[in-house]
N, C-alpha and C positions, 0 to 999 in steps of 0.2 A: 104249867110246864113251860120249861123257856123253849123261843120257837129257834130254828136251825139260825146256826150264825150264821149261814150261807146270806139269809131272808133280811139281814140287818147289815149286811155291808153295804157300802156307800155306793155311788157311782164312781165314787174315786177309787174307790179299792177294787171294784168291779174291773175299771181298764185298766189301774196295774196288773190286775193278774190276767186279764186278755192279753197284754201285752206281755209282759213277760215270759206265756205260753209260745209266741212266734220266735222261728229258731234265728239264727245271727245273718244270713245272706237276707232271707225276706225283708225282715226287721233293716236290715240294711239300706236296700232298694228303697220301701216304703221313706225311710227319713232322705234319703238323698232328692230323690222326689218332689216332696213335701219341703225340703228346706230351696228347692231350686226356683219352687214356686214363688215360696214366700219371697224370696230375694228379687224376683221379677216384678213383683205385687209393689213391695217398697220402693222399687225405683222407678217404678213406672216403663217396665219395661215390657210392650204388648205387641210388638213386631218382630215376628217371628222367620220374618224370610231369611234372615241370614245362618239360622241354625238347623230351619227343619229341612227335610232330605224331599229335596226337587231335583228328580231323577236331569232335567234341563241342565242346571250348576254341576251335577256329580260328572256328568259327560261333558261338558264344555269347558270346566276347570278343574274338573279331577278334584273337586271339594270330598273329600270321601271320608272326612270328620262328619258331615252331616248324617252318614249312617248312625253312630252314638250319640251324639248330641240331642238328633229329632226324636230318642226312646226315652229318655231323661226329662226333657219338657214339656209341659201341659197347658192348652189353652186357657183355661176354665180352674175356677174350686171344682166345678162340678164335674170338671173331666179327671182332676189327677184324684179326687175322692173313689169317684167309681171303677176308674183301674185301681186303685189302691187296694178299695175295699173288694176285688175282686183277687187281686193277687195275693192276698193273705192267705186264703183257705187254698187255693193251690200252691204258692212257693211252700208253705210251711209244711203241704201233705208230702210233697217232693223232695223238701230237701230232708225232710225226717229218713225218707227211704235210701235218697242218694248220696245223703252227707253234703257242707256247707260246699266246699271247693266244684264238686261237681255241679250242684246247682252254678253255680256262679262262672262256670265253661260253659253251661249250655246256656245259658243266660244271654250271653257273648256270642255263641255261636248262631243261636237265633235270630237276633239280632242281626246277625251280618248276612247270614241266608235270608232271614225277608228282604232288606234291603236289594241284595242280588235279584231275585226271584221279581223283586216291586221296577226294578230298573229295566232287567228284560221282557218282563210284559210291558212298558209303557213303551222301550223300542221296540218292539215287536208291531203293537196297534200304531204308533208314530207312521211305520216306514211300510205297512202292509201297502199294496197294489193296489187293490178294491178301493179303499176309502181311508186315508191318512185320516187318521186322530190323535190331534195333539193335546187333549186336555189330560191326561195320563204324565206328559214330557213335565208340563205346567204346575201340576197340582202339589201343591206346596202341604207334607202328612209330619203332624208331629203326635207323640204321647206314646204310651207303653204295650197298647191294646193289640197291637199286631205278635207281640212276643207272647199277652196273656192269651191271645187263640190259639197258639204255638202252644203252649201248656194245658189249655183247655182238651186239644186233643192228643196230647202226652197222657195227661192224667185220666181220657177218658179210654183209652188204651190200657192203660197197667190198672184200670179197675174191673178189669173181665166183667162187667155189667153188659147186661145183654141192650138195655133201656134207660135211657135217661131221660127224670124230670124236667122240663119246661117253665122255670118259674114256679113249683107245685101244680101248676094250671093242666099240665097232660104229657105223658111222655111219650118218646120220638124213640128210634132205633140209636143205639151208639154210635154209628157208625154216621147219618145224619145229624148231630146233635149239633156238632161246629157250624153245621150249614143253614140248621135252623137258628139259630142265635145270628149267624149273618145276614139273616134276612129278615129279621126281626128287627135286629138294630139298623138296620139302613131303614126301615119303616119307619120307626119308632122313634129314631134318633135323625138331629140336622147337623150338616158337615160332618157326616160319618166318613171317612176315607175305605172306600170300598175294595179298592187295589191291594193295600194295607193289609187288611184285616185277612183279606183272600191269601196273599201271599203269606201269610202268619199260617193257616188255615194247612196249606200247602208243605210250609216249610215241615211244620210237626207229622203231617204223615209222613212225607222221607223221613223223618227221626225212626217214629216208629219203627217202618218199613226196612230199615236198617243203612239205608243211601247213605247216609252219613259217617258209618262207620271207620270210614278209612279218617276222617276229622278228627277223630274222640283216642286221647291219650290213651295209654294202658296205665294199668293201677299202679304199676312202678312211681309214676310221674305225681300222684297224688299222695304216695308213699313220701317219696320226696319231699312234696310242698310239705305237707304236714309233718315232717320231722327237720323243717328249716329253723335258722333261727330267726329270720324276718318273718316268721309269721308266728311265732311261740304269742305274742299278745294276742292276737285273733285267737290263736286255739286254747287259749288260757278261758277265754269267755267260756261262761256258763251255757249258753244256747249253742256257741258251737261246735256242729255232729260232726264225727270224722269220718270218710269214705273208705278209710281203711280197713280190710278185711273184708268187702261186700262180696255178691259171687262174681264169680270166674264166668258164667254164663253168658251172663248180658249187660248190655252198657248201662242198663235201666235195671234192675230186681222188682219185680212185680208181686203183690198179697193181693188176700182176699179177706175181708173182715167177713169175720163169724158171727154177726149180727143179723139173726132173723134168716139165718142157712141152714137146713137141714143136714143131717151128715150123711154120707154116702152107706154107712153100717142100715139107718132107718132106712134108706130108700132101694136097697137090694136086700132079697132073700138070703137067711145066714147060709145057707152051705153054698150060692154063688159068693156070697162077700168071705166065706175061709177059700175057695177056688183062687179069687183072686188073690187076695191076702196071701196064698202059699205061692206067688210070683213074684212077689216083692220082695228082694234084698235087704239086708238091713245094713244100714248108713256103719260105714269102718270110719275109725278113730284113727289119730294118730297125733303123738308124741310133738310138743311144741318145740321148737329148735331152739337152741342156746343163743342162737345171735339175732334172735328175734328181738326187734326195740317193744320195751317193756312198756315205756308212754304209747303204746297205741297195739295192744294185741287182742284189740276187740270186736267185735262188726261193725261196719259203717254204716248201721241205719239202726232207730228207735222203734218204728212198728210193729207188726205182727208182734204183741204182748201176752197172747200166750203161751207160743212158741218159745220164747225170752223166759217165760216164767217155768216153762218145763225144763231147760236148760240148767237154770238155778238151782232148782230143785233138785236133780241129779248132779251138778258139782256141790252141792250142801250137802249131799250127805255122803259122796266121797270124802268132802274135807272131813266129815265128823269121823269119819275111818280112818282115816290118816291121822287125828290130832289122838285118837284111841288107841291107837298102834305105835303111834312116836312118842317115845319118853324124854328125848331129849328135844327142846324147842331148838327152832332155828334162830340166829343171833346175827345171821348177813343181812348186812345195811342195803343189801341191794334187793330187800323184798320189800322197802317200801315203796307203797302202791299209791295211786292217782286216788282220791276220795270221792272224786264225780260218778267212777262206773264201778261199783258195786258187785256189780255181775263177774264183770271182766276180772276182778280181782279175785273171785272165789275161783273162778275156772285158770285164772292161773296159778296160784299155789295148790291146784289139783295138778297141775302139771300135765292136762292133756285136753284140748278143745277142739270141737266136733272142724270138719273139714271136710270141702267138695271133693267128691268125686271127679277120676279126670275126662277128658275131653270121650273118652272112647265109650266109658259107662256113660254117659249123658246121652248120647248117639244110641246105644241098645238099651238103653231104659225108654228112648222118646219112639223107637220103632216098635216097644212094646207096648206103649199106650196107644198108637196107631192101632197097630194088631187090635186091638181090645174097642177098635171101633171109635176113641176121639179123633178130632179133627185136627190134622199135624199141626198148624200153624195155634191153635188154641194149645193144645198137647205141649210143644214148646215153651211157648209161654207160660204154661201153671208151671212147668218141671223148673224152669229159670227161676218163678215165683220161690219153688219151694228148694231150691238150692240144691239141686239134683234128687230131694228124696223123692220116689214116686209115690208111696204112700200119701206124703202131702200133696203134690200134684193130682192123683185122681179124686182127694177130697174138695180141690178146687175145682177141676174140672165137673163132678157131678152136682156141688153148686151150683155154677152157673144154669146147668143146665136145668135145675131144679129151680 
Protein backbone atom coordinates (compact mmCIF):
# COMPACT_ATOMS: atom_id res chain seq x y z
CA UNK A 1 0.00 0.00 0.00
CA UNK A 2 1.57 3.31 -0.80
CA UNK A 3 2.29 5.30 2.42
CA UNK A 4 0.56 8.97 2.95
CA UNK A 5 1.96 11.60 0.54
CA UNK A 6 2.16 13.72 3.53
CA UNK A 7 5.38 11.10 4.81
CA UNK A 8 7.11 11.60 1.21
CA UNK A 9 7.33 15.38 0.99
CA UNK A 10 10.45 16.93 0.93
CA UNK A 11 11.82 19.37 3.53
CA UNK A 12 11.30 21.76 0.70
CA UNK A 13 7.74 21.24 0.39
CA UNK A 14 7.53 20.84 4.15
CA UNK A 15 8.42 24.84 4.49
CA UNK A 16 6.65 25.99 1.51
CA UNK A 17 3.56 24.89 2.95
CA UNK A 18 4.66 26.07 6.63
CA UNK A 19 5.18 29.16 5.10
CA UNK A 20 2.54 29.70 2.97
CA UNK A 21 0.05 28.83 6.09
CA UNK A 22 1.53 32.40 7.80
CA UNK A 23 -0.94 35.22 7.10
CA UNK A 24 0.41 38.57 5.10
CA UNK A 25 1.34 41.11 8.32
CA UNK A 26 3.37 38.17 10.22
CA UNK A 27 5.00 36.71 6.97
CA UNK A 28 5.73 40.39 6.56
CA UNK A 29 7.44 41.41 9.86
CA UNK A 30 9.38 38.04 9.83
CA UNK A 31 11.10 39.01 5.98
CA UNK A 32 11.68 42.72 6.94
CA UNK A 33 13.50 41.39 9.81
CA UNK A 34 15.39 38.76 8.48
CA UNK A 35 16.20 40.85 5.22
CA UNK A 36 17.52 43.99 7.77
CA UNK A 37 19.72 41.52 9.20
CA UNK A 38 21.08 40.03 6.49
CA UNK A 39 21.95 43.50 5.04
CA UNK A 40 23.78 44.28 8.36
CA UNK A 41 25.63 40.92 8.17
CA UNK A 42 26.94 41.87 4.40
CA UNK A 43 28.23 45.07 5.30
CA UNK A 44 29.66 44.56 8.24
CA UNK A 45 27.49 46.56 9.95
CA UNK A 46 27.68 45.48 14.04
CA UNK A 47 27.19 48.96 15.82
CA UNK A 48 24.17 49.44 16.80
CA UNK A 49 24.26 52.69 18.88
CA UNK A 50 23.03 54.89 16.54
CA UNK A 51 19.56 52.93 15.85
CA UNK A 52 18.76 51.16 19.06
CA UNK A 53 16.47 53.26 21.59
CA UNK A 54 18.78 54.62 24.47
CA UNK A 55 16.24 56.32 26.44
CA UNK A 56 19.68 59.02 27.02
CA UNK A 57 19.66 60.14 23.02
CA UNK A 58 15.56 60.00 22.83
CA UNK A 59 15.62 62.83 25.88
CA UNK A 60 18.67 64.63 24.88
CA UNK A 61 18.01 64.85 21.00
CA UNK A 62 14.62 63.93 20.72
CA UNK A 63 16.00 60.85 18.41
CA UNK A 64 12.40 59.39 18.56
CA UNK A 65 13.15 57.35 15.25
CA UNK A 66 14.99 55.12 17.63
CA UNK A 67 11.53 53.75 19.01
CA UNK A 68 11.04 51.82 15.23
CA UNK A 69 14.31 51.33 14.26
CA UNK A 70 15.51 49.47 17.71
CA UNK A 71 12.14 46.86 16.99
CA UNK A 72 13.32 46.00 13.44
CA UNK A 73 17.05 45.18 14.22
CA UNK A 74 18.61 42.27 15.85
CA UNK A 75 21.88 41.63 17.36
CA UNK A 76 22.44 37.95 16.66
CA UNK A 77 21.16 35.07 13.91
CA UNK A 78 20.41 33.80 16.99
CA UNK A 79 18.41 36.73 18.32
CA UNK A 80 16.21 37.63 15.25
CA UNK A 81 15.77 33.63 14.74
CA UNK A 82 14.19 33.19 18.24
CA UNK A 83 11.87 36.28 17.96
CA UNK A 84 11.12 35.25 14.66
CA UNK A 85 10.46 31.90 15.40
CA UNK A 86 8.42 32.88 18.29
CA UNK A 87 6.32 35.55 16.45
CA UNK A 88 5.03 33.11 14.05
CA UNK A 89 2.67 31.11 16.06
CA UNK A 90 1.37 34.34 17.82
CA UNK A 91 1.12 37.07 14.86
CA UNK A 92 -0.46 34.41 12.77
CA UNK A 93 -2.88 33.11 15.76
CA UNK A 94 -3.79 37.17 15.96
CA UNK A 95 -4.06 38.24 12.94
CA UNK A 96 -6.15 35.17 11.73
CA UNK A 97 -8.66 36.63 14.44
CA UNK A 98 -8.13 40.28 14.04
CA UNK A 99 -7.48 40.63 10.44
CA UNK A 100 -4.00 41.87 8.63
CA UNK A 101 -4.54 45.90 9.04
CA UNK A 102 -5.40 45.58 12.73
CA UNK A 103 -2.57 43.48 13.59
CA UNK A 104 -0.34 45.85 11.98
CA UNK A 105 -1.98 48.99 14.31
CA UNK A 106 -1.34 47.23 17.10
CA UNK A 107 2.02 46.22 16.13
CA UNK A 108 2.85 50.02 15.92
CA UNK A 109 1.02 50.87 18.88
CA UNK A 110 3.04 48.48 20.98
CA UNK A 111 5.88 49.42 19.86
CA UNK A 112 5.50 53.01 20.73
CA UNK A 113 3.80 52.32 24.29
CA UNK A 114 6.87 49.99 25.35
CA UNK A 115 9.04 52.57 24.16
CA UNK A 116 7.08 55.24 26.31
CA UNK A 117 6.54 52.99 29.33
CA UNK A 118 10.88 51.85 28.82
CA UNK A 119 11.63 55.85 28.75
CA UNK A 120 9.60 56.61 31.91
CA UNK A 121 10.91 54.01 34.11
CA UNK A 122 14.57 54.78 33.20
CA UNK A 123 13.47 58.61 34.19
CA UNK A 124 11.86 57.62 37.02
CA UNK A 125 15.01 55.23 38.56
CA UNK A 126 17.58 58.15 36.89
CA UNK A 127 16.07 60.96 38.93
CA UNK A 128 14.48 59.12 42.17
CA UNK A 129 15.97 60.79 45.55
CA UNK A 130 17.16 57.70 47.32
CA UNK A 131 19.63 56.44 44.79
CA UNK A 132 20.02 57.82 41.18
CA UNK A 133 20.54 54.93 38.59
CA UNK A 134 21.59 55.59 35.67
CA UNK A 135 22.22 52.51 33.86
CA UNK A 136 18.49 52.32 32.70
CA UNK A 137 19.18 56.26 30.89
CA UNK A 138 22.39 54.19 29.22
CA UNK A 139 21.26 50.97 28.24
CA UNK A 140 21.47 50.81 24.60
CA UNK A 141 17.80 47.63 23.87
CA UNK A 142 17.32 46.57 20.35
CA UNK A 143 15.14 43.52 18.75
CA UNK A 144 11.41 42.65 18.44
CA UNK A 145 11.02 40.77 21.93
CA UNK A 146 9.55 43.44 23.91
CA UNK A 147 6.36 43.83 21.29
CA UNK A 148 6.48 39.61 21.39
CA UNK A 149 5.80 39.79 25.37
CA UNK A 150 3.24 42.44 24.43
CA UNK A 151 1.53 39.67 22.42
CA UNK A 152 2.45 36.86 24.50
CA UNK A 153 0.06 38.33 26.97
CA UNK A 154 -2.56 39.47 24.40
CA UNK A 155 -2.83 36.10 23.30
CA UNK A 156 -2.63 34.62 26.67
CA UNK A 157 -5.70 36.74 27.52
CA UNK A 158 -8.15 35.98 24.51
CA UNK A 159 -7.26 32.33 25.16
CA UNK A 160 -9.47 31.97 28.36
CA UNK A 161 -6.96 29.30 29.55
CA UNK A 162 -6.84 29.02 32.96
CA UNK A 163 -2.78 27.54 32.89
CA UNK A 164 -0.25 27.76 30.67
CA UNK A 165 2.63 25.43 29.76
CA UNK A 166 6.21 26.20 30.61
CA UNK A 167 8.24 24.90 27.81
CA UNK A 168 6.03 21.34 28.34
CA UNK A 169 8.31 21.29 31.44
CA UNK A 170 5.16 22.58 34.04
CA UNK A 171 2.46 24.93 34.02
CA UNK A 172 2.12 28.34 35.79
CA UNK A 173 -1.28 30.19 36.21
CA UNK A 174 -2.21 32.48 33.05
CA UNK A 175 -2.01 35.29 34.59
CA UNK A 176 1.88 34.67 35.77
CA UNK A 177 2.86 33.13 32.53
CA UNK A 178 4.55 36.63 31.01
CA UNK A 179 6.43 36.89 34.26
CA UNK A 180 7.58 33.52 34.26
CA UNK A 181 9.10 33.59 30.91
CA UNK A 182 10.71 36.97 32.16
CA UNK A 183 12.49 35.56 34.60
CA UNK A 184 13.53 32.68 32.93
CA UNK A 185 15.04 34.48 30.27
CA UNK A 186 16.92 37.02 32.16
CA UNK A 187 18.33 33.58 33.85
CA UNK A 188 18.74 31.64 31.00
CA UNK A 189 19.75 34.18 28.59
CA UNK A 190 22.89 37.08 28.39
CA UNK A 191 22.15 40.75 27.47
CA UNK A 192 18.61 40.12 28.05
CA UNK A 193 17.31 43.90 28.28
CA UNK A 194 15.06 43.44 31.35
CA UNK A 195 13.42 47.13 31.16
CA UNK A 196 12.39 46.02 27.58
CA UNK A 197 10.74 42.96 28.02
CA UNK A 198 9.02 44.42 31.37
CA UNK A 199 7.68 47.31 29.70
CA UNK A 200 6.42 44.89 26.69
CA UNK A 201 5.00 42.88 29.68
CA UNK A 202 3.19 45.95 30.91
CA UNK A 203 2.22 47.57 27.92
CA UNK A 204 -0.06 44.27 26.75
CA UNK A 205 -2.01 44.23 30.09
CA UNK A 206 -3.31 47.90 29.56
CA UNK A 207 -4.26 46.41 26.06
CA UNK A 208 -6.06 43.93 27.61
CA UNK A 209 -7.21 45.90 30.49
CA UNK A 210 -8.71 48.17 28.01
CA UNK A 211 -6.38 51.61 28.70
CA UNK A 212 -5.72 51.81 25.37
CA UNK A 213 -8.84 52.04 23.99
CA UNK A 214 -9.25 55.65 23.50
CA UNK A 215 -5.87 54.69 20.78
CA UNK A 216 -7.61 52.11 18.63
CA UNK A 217 -9.52 53.39 15.40
CA UNK A 218 -13.22 52.31 14.97
CA UNK A 219 -14.01 49.78 12.36
CA UNK A 220 -15.05 52.57 9.95
CA UNK A 221 -11.20 53.57 9.60
CA UNK A 222 -10.28 49.78 8.65
CA UNK A 223 -13.49 49.80 6.39
CA UNK A 224 -11.65 52.49 4.64
CA UNK A 225 -8.20 51.19 4.44
CA UNK A 226 -9.41 48.17 3.06
CA UNK A 227 -11.60 49.60 0.35
CA UNK A 228 -8.63 51.92 -0.72
CA UNK A 229 -7.11 51.91 -3.75
CA UNK A 230 -3.44 52.00 -2.34
CA UNK A 231 -3.84 49.06 -0.72
CA UNK A 232 -6.06 46.92 -3.32
CA UNK A 233 -2.35 44.93 -4.02
CA UNK A 234 -1.86 44.18 -0.27
CA UNK A 235 -5.66 42.94 -0.18
CA UNK A 236 -5.28 41.25 -3.47
CA UNK A 237 -2.67 38.72 -1.58
CA UNK A 238 -3.88 35.39 -0.66
CA UNK A 239 -2.85 35.48 3.13
CA UNK A 240 -4.38 38.63 3.45
CA UNK A 241 -7.44 38.56 6.16
CA UNK A 242 -9.75 41.37 6.26
CA UNK A 243 -11.01 43.16 9.66
CA UNK A 244 -14.02 43.86 8.10
CA UNK A 245 -17.10 42.82 9.78
CA UNK A 246 -15.48 41.68 13.15
CA UNK A 247 -17.71 42.39 16.35
CA UNK A 248 -18.80 45.57 17.48
CA UNK A 249 -17.83 44.37 21.07
CA UNK A 250 -14.32 44.48 21.51
CA UNK A 251 -11.23 45.90 20.01
CA UNK A 252 -9.93 42.20 20.20
CA UNK A 253 -12.77 38.96 19.41
CA UNK A 254 -11.84 36.35 21.52
CA UNK A 255 -12.47 31.92 20.83
CA UNK A 256 -12.20 29.08 22.53
CA UNK A 257 -10.95 26.00 20.48
CA UNK A 258 -13.05 22.94 21.07
CA UNK A 259 -10.20 20.80 21.45
CA UNK A 260 -10.33 18.31 24.42
CA UNK A 261 -13.49 20.66 26.08
CA UNK A 262 -16.32 19.14 27.29
CA UNK A 263 -19.64 20.79 26.46
CA UNK A 264 -21.53 22.48 29.05
CA UNK A 265 -24.93 19.88 27.79
CA UNK A 266 -22.38 16.86 29.51
CA UNK A 267 -21.54 18.59 32.41
CA UNK A 268 -25.03 19.91 33.71
CA UNK A 269 -28.07 17.86 34.44
CA UNK A 270 -30.74 17.98 31.37
CA UNK A 271 -33.76 19.63 33.02
CA UNK A 272 -30.98 22.50 34.58
CA UNK A 273 -29.25 22.59 31.00
CA UNK A 274 -33.40 23.05 29.27
CA UNK A 275 -33.75 25.77 32.56
CA UNK A 276 -31.07 27.62 31.24
CA UNK A 277 -31.39 26.92 27.59
CA UNK A 278 -35.27 28.38 27.96
CA UNK A 279 -33.08 32.03 28.90
CA UNK A 280 -31.38 32.18 25.94
CA UNK A 281 -32.60 34.44 23.07
CA UNK A 282 -32.13 33.32 19.96
CA UNK A 283 -29.56 35.52 17.66
CA UNK A 284 -32.15 37.99 15.02
CA UNK A 285 -31.08 38.16 11.49
CA UNK A 286 -31.25 40.81 9.46
CA UNK A 287 -31.41 41.78 5.79
CA UNK A 288 -27.78 43.00 4.24
CA UNK A 289 -28.01 46.62 2.93
CA UNK A 290 -27.85 47.48 -0.80
CA UNK A 291 -24.88 49.85 -0.40
CA UNK A 292 -23.00 47.43 1.38
CA UNK A 293 -19.37 47.00 -0.57
CA UNK A 294 -19.66 43.72 -2.07
CA UNK A 295 -15.54 43.14 -2.01
CA UNK A 296 -15.62 42.84 1.58
CA UNK A 297 -19.14 41.71 3.29
CA UNK A 298 -17.60 38.99 5.34
CA UNK A 299 -16.07 38.57 8.93
CA UNK A 300 -12.73 39.63 9.57
CA UNK A 301 -11.35 36.69 11.09
CA UNK A 302 -10.51 32.81 9.87
CA UNK A 303 -11.01 30.99 13.26
CA UNK A 304 -13.43 29.43 15.25
CA UNK A 305 -14.06 26.79 12.13
CA UNK A 306 -16.90 25.24 13.29
CA UNK A 307 -18.92 28.14 13.95
CA UNK A 308 -17.91 29.12 10.05
CA UNK A 309 -18.93 25.65 9.03
CA UNK A 310 -22.38 25.84 10.64
CA UNK A 311 -22.98 29.04 9.06
CA UNK A 312 -22.36 27.39 5.57
CA UNK A 313 -24.40 24.99 6.06
CA UNK A 314 -27.37 26.98 6.87
CA UNK A 315 -26.71 29.61 3.87
CA UNK A 316 -26.32 26.15 1.67
CA UNK A 317 -29.22 25.13 2.04
CA UNK A 318 -31.20 28.37 1.96
CA UNK A 319 -29.42 28.86 -1.48
CA UNK A 320 -30.75 25.33 -2.56
CA UNK A 321 -34.36 26.89 -1.62
CA UNK A 322 -33.93 29.72 -3.40
CA UNK A 323 -32.26 28.16 -6.75
CA UNK A 324 -35.57 25.57 -6.22
CA UNK A 325 -37.94 28.24 -6.18
CA UNK A 326 -36.30 30.66 -8.82
CA UNK A 327 -37.07 29.77 -12.37
CA UNK A 328 -35.50 32.44 -13.68
CA UNK A 329 -31.57 32.82 -13.07
CA UNK A 330 -30.14 35.97 -12.37
CA UNK A 331 -28.04 37.56 -15.27
CA UNK A 332 -26.63 40.96 -13.09
CA UNK A 333 -23.03 41.27 -13.68
CA UNK A 334 -22.80 42.73 -10.33
CA UNK A 335 -23.21 39.23 -8.67
CA UNK A 336 -19.99 38.43 -9.46
CA UNK A 337 -18.14 37.46 -6.45
CA UNK A 338 -14.51 37.33 -4.94
CA UNK A 339 -13.37 33.41 -5.40
CA UNK A 340 -11.15 33.55 -2.24
CA UNK A 341 -14.29 33.47 0.39
CA UNK A 342 -16.49 30.86 -0.47
CA UNK A 343 -18.50 31.29 2.48
CA UNK A 344 -19.12 34.98 2.03
CA UNK A 345 -20.43 34.26 -1.23
CA UNK A 346 -23.03 31.66 -0.51
CA UNK A 347 -24.37 33.92 2.41
CA UNK A 348 -24.60 36.72 0.14
CA UNK A 349 -26.61 35.55 -2.78
CA UNK A 350 -28.89 34.19 0.37
CA UNK A 351 -29.29 37.70 0.81
CA UNK A 352 -29.19 37.89 4.56
CA UNK A 353 -26.08 37.39 7.22
CA UNK A 354 -26.23 36.79 10.85
CA UNK A 355 -25.51 40.12 12.73
CA UNK A 356 -24.53 41.55 16.37
CA UNK A 357 -26.74 42.34 18.57
CA UNK A 358 -26.72 46.04 19.84
CA UNK A 359 -25.01 47.60 22.50
CA UNK A 360 -28.05 47.35 25.02
CA UNK A 361 -28.75 43.41 24.40
CA UNK A 362 -25.09 42.82 25.02
CA UNK A 363 -25.38 44.83 28.46
CA UNK A 364 -28.62 42.30 29.53
CA UNK A 365 -27.32 39.17 28.07
CA UNK A 366 -23.74 39.88 30.17
CA UNK A 367 -25.92 40.79 33.52
CA UNK A 368 -27.63 37.67 32.91
CA UNK A 369 -24.70 35.48 32.87
CA UNK A 370 -23.58 37.27 36.12
CA UNK A 371 -26.97 36.33 37.47
CA UNK A 372 -26.19 32.86 36.60
CA UNK A 373 -23.14 33.02 38.83
CA UNK A 374 -20.02 33.64 36.10
CA UNK A 375 -17.48 36.03 36.83
CA UNK A 376 -18.40 39.62 34.90
CA UNK A 377 -14.98 40.24 33.62
CA UNK A 378 -14.66 36.42 32.36
CA UNK A 379 -18.65 36.69 31.47
CA UNK A 380 -17.71 39.55 29.10
CA UNK A 381 -15.14 38.24 27.53
CA UNK A 382 -16.70 34.71 26.38
CA UNK A 383 -19.96 36.95 25.21
CA UNK A 384 -17.38 39.43 23.00
CA UNK A 385 -15.84 35.82 22.13
CA UNK A 386 -19.08 34.66 21.03
CA UNK A 387 -20.48 37.82 19.24
CA UNK A 388 -23.20 38.49 21.57
CA UNK A 389 -24.64 34.96 21.47
CA UNK A 390 -24.88 33.76 25.05
CA UNK A 391 -25.56 30.27 24.28
CA UNK A 392 -21.91 30.41 22.93
CA UNK A 393 -20.67 32.48 25.65
CA UNK A 394 -21.85 30.04 28.40
CA UNK A 395 -20.25 27.06 26.45
CA UNK A 396 -17.14 28.98 26.67
CA UNK A 397 -17.44 29.99 29.96
CA UNK A 398 -18.13 26.31 31.31
CA UNK A 399 -15.01 25.34 29.39
CA UNK A 400 -12.96 27.08 31.02
CA UNK A 401 -14.06 26.26 33.99
CA UNK A 402 -14.04 22.57 33.23
Amino acid sequence: MRSNIVTEAGLPTRMNQWWGSIPFITSGVVIICGVIYLICLLFGYDSFYEICFLPSQVVSHFQVYRIYTSVVFHASLLHVAFNMLALVPLGSELERIMGSLRLLYLIILLSTTNAILHLIVALLVDHNPVHPYTFFMNQCSIGFSGVIFSLIVIETSLSGAQSRSVFGLFNVPSKLYPWILLVLFQLLASNVSLLGHMCGILSGFAYTYGLFNYLLPPQSFYSSMEGSSALSFCIRRPRFILCTGGTTYGQLPTYSSGTGTQSPRSLLPDNIWRRVSSWIPQRETSVVQQGQDPRFPGRGRTLAAARNQTNTTDSDSNLQERLLDDTTPSTNPADSRDVRNPTVNIAEVDGSVLTNQGPDSFEEELKRLVTMGFEKTQAEVALAAADGDPSVAIEILMSQQG
